[in-house]
KOLPALUM-913910 format. One record per residue: x, y negated, z of N, C-alpha, C in turn; residue in three letters; residue number from 1; chain. Coordinates in steps of 0.2 Angstrom, whole numbers, plus 5000, padded with zeros to 4 digits. Example, Ala and Ser with C-alpha at 12.3 -4.5 7.8 and 13.67 -1.06 7.14 Angstrom:
+------+------+------+-------+-------+-------+------+------+------+---------+-----+--------+
! n.px ! n.py ! n.pz ! ca.px ! ca.py ! ca.pz ! c.px ! c.py ! c.pz ! residuo ! num ! cadena !
+------+------+------+-------+-------+-------+------+------+------+---------+-----+--------+
! 5066 ! 5028 ! 5039 !  5062 !  5022 !  5039 ! 5066 ! 5016 ! 5039 !     ALA !   1 !      A !
! 5064 ! 5011 ! 5035 !  5068 !  5005 !  5036 ! 5064 ! 5000 ! 5039 !     SER !   2 !      A !
+------+------+------+-------+-------+-------+------+------+------+---------+-----+--------+
END
This chain:
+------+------+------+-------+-------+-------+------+------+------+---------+-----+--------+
! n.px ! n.py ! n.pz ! ca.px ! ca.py ! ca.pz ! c.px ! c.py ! c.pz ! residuo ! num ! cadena !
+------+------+------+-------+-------+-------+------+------+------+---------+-----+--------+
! 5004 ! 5006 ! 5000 !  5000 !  5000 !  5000 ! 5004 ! 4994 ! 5000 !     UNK !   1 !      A !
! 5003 ! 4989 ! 4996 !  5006 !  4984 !  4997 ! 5002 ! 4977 ! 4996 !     UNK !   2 !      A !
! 5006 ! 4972 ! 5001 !  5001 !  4967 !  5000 ! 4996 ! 4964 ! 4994 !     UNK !   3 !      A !
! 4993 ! 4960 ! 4995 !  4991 !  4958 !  4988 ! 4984 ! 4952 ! 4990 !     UNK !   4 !      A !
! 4981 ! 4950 ! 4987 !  4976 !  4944 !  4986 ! 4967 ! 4948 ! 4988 !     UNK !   5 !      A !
! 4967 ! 4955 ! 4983 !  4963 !  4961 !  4983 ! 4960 ! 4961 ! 4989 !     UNK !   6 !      A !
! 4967 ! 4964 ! 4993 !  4965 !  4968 !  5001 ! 4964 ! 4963 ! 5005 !     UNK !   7 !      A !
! 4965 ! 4955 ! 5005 !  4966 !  4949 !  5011 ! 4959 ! 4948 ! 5009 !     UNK !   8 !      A !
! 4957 ! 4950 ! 5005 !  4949 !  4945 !  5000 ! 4947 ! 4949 ! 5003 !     UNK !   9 !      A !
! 4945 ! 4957 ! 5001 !  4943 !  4962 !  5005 ! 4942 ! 4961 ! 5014 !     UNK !  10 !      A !
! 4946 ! 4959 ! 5017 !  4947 !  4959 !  5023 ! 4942 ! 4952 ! 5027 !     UNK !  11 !      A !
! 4942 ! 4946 ! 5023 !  4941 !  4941 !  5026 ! 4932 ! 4942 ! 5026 !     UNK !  12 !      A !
! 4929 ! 4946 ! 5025 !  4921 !  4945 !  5026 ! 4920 ! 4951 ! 5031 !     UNK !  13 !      A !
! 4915 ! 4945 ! 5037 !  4913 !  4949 !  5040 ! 4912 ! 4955 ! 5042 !     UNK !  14 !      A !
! 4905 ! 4957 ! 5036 !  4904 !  4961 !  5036 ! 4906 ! 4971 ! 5034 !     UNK !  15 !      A !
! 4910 ! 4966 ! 5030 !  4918 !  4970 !  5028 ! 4921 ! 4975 ! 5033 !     UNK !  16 !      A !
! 4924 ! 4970 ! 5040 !  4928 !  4974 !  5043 ! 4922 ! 4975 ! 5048 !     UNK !  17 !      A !
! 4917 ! 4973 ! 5049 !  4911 !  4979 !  5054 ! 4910 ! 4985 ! 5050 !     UNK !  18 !      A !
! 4909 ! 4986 ! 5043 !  4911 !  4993 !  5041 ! 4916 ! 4997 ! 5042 !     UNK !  19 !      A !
! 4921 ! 4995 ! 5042 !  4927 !  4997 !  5044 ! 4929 ! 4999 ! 5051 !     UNK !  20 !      A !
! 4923 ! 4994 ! 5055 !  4924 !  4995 !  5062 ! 4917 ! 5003 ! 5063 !     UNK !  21 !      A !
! 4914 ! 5004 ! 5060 !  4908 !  5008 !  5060 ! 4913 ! 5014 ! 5057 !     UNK !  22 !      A !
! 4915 ! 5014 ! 5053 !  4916 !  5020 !  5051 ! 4921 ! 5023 ! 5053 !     UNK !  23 !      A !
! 4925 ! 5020 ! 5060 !  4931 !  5022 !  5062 ! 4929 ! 5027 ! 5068 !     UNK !  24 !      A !
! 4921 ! 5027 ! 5071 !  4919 !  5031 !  5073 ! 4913 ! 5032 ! 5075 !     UNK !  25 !      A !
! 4909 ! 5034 ! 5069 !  4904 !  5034 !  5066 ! 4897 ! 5038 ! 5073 !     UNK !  26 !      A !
! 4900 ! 5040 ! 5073 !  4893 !  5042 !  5079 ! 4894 ! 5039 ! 5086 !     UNK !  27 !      A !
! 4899 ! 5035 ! 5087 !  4897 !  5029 !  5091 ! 4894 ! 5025 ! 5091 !     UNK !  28 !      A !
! 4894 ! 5021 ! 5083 !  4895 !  5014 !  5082 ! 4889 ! 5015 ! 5078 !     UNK !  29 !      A !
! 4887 ! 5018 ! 5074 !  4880 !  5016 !  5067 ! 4876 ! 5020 ! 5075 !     UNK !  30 !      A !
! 4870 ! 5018 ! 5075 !  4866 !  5018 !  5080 ! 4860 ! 5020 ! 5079 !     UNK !  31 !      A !
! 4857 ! 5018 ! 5073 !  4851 !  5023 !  5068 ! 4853 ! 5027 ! 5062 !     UNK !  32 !      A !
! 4858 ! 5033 ! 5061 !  4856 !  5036 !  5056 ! 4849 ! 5036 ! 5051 !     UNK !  33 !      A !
! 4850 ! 5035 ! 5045 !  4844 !  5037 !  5040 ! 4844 ! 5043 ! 5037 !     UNK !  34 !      A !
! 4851 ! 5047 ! 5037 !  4849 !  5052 !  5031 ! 4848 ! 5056 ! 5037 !     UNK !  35 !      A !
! 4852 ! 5060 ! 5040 !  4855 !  5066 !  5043 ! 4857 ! 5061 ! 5051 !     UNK !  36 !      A !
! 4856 ! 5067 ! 5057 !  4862 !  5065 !  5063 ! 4869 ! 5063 ! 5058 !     UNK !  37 !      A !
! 4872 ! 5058 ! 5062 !  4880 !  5056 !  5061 ! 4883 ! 5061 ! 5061 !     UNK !  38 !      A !
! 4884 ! 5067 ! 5064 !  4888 !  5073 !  5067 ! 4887 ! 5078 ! 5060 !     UNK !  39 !      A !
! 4882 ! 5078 ! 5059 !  4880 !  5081 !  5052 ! 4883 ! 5082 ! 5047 !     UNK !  40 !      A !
! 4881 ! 5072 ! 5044 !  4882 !  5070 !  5039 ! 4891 ! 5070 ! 5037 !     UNK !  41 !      A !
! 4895 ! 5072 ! 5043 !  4902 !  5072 !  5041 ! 4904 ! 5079 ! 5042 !     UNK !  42 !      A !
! 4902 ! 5081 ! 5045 !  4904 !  5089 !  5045 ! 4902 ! 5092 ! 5039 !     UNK !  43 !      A !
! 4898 ! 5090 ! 5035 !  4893 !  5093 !  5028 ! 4896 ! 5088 ! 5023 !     UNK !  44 !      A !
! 4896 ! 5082 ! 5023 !  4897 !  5078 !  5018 ! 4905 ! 5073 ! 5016 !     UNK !  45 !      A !
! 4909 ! 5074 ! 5023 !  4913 !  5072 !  5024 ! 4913 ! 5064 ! 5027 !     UNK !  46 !      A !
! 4909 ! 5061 ! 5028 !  4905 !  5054 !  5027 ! 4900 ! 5049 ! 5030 !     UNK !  47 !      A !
! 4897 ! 5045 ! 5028 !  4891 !  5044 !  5033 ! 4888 ! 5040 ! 5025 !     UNK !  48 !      A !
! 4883 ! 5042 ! 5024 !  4878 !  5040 !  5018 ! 4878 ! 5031 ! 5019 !     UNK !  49 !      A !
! 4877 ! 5028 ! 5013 !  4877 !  5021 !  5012 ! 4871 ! 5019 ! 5014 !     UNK !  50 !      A !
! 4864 ! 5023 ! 5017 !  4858 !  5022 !  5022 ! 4860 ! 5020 ! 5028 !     UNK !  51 !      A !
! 4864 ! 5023 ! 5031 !  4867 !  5021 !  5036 ! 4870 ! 5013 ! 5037 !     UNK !  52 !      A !
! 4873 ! 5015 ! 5032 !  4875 !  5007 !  5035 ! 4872 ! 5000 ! 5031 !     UNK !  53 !      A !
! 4869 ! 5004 ! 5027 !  4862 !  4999 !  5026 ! 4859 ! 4997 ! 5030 !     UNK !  54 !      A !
! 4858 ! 5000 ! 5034 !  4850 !  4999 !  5042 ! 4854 ! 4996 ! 5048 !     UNK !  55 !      A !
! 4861 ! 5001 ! 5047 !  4868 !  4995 !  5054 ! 4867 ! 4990 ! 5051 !     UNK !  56 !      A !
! 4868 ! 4987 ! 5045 !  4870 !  4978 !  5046 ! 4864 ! 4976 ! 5042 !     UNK !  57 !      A !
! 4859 ! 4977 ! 5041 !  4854 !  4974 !  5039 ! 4852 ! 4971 ! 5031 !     UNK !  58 !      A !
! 4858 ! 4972 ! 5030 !  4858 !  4967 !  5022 ! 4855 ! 4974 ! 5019 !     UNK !  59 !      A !
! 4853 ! 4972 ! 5010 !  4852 !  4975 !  5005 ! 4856 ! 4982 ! 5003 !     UNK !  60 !      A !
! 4852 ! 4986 ! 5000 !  4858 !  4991 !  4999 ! 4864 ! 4987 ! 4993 !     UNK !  61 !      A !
! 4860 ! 4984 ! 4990 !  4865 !  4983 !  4985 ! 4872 ! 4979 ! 4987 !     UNK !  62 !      A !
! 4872 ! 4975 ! 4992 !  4878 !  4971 !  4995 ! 4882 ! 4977 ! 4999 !     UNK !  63 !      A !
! 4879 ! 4980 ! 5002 !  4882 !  4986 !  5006 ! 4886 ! 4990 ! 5000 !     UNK !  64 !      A !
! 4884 ! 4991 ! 4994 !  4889 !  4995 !  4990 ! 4892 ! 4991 ! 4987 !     UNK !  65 !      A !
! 4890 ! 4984 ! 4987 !  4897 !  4982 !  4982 ! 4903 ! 4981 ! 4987 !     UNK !  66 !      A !
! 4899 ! 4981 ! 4994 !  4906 !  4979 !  5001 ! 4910 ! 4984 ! 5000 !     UNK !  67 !      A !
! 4906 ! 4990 ! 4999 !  4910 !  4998 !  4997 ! 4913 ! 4998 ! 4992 !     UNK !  68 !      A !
! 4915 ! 4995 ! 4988 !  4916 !  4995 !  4983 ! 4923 ! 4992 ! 4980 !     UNK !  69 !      A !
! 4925 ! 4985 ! 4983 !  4929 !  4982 !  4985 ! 4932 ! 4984 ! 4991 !     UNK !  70 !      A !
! 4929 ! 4988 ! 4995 !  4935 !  4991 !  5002 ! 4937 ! 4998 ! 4997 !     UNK !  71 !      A !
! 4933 ! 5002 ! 4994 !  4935 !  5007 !  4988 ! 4941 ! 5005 ! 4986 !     UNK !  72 !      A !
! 4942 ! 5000 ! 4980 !  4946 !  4997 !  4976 ! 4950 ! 4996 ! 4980 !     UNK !  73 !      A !
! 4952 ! 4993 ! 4987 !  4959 !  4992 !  4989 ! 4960 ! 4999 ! 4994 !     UNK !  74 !      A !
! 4957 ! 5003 ! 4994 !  4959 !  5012 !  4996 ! 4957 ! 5010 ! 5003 !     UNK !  75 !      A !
! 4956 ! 5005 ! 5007 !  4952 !  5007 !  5014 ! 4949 ! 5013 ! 5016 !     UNK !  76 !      A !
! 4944 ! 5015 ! 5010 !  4937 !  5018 !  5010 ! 4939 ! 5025 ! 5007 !     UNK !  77 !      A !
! 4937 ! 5029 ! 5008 !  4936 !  5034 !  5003 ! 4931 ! 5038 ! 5002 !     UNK !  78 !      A !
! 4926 ! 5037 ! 4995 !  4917 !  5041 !  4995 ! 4920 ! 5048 ! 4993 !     UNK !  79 !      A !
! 4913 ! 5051 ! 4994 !  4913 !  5059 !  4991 ! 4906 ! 5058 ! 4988 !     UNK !  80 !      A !
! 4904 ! 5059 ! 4983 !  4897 !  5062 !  4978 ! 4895 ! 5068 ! 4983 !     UNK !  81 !      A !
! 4888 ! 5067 ! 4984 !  4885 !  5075 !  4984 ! 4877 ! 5074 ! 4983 !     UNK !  82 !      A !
! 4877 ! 5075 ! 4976 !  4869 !  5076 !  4972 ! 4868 ! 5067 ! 4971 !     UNK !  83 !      A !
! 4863 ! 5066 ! 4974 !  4863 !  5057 !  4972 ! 4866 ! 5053 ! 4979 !     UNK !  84 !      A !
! 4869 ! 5057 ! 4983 !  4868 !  5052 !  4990 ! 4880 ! 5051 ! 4989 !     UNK !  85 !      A !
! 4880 ! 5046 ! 4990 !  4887 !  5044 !  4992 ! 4890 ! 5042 ! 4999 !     UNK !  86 !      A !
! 4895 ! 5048 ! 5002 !  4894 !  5046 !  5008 ! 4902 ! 5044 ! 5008 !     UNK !  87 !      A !
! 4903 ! 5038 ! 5014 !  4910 !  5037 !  5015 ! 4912 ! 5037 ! 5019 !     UNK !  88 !      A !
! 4920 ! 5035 ! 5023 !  4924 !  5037 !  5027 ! 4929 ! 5034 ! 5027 !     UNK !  89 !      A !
! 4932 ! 5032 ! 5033 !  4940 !  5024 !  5032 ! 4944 ! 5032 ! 5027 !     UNK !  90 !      A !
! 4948 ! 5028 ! 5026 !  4956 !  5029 !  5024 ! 4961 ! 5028 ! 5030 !     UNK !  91 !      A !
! 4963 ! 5033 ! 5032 !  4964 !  5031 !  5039 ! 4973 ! 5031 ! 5037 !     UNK !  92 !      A !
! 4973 ! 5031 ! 5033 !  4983 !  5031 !  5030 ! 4985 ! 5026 ! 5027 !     UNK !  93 !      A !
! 4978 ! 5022 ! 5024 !  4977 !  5016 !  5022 ! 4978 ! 5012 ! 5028 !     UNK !  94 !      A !
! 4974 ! 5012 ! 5030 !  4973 !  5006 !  5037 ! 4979 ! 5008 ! 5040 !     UNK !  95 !      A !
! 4984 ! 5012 ! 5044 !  4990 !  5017 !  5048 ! 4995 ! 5009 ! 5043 !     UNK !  96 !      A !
! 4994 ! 5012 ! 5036 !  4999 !  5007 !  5032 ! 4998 ! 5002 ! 5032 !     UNK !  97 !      A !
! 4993 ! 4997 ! 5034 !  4989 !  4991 !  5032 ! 4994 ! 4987 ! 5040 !     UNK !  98 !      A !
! 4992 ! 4991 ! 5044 !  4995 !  4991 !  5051 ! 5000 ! 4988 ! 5049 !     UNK !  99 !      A !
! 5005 ! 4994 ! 5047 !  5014 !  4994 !  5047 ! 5015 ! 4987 ! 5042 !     UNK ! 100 !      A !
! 5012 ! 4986 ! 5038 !  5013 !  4982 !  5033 ! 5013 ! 4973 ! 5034 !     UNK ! 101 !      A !
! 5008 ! 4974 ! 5038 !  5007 !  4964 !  5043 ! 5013 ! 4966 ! 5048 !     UNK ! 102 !      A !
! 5014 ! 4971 ! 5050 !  5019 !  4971 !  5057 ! 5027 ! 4968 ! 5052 !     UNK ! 103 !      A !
! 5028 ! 4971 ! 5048 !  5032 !  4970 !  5044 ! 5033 ! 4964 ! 5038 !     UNK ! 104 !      A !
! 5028 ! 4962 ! 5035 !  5029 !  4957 !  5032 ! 5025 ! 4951 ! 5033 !     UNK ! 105 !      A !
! 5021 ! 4950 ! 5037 !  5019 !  4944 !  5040 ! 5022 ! 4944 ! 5048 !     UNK ! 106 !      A !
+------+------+------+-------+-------+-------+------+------+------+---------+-----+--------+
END
């Protein structure tokens, strides 16, 4: 991972890094499941369904998946497909790296 304009742009919304804070331990933090139990939906799907974190932060689904989309594109996030449901998960090597990397160059 290397710095860049992508991952700061990425970082500086909100709702951005409460995703990030949600999915770093999804069966504490998302509070109303929509698909499945939290516990379920990552043991099964690897993940927690873009319902989830539609109902945790209130916006639209559409704004929830372009935020996934853009944490996607700079490797935060990593989805997995299963049938029509996309479910995600931090990048936890990403973020390990993202650490080392402000320790080190900022």
């Amino acid at each position: 991972m290397k710095l860049n304009e992508k991952l700061f742009k990425a970082l500086a919304n909100k709702t951005r890094l409460e995703i990030l804070h949600w999915l770093k331990d999804p069966e504490k933090t998302i509070t109303v499941p929509t698909c499945l139990p939290i516990r379920e939906e990552i043991k099964n799907y690897g993940g927690v369904c873009v319902g989830d974190l539609v109902n945790q932060s209130g916006l639209a689904q559409s704004t929830i998946s372009s935020y996934l989309n853009m944490l996607e594109e700079v490797e935060l996030v990593i989805s997995e497909r299963h049938g029509k449901w996309t479910y995600y998960r931090r990048n936890e090597q990403a973020v390990q790296e993202l650490g080392d990397l402000i320790k080190e160059e900022l």
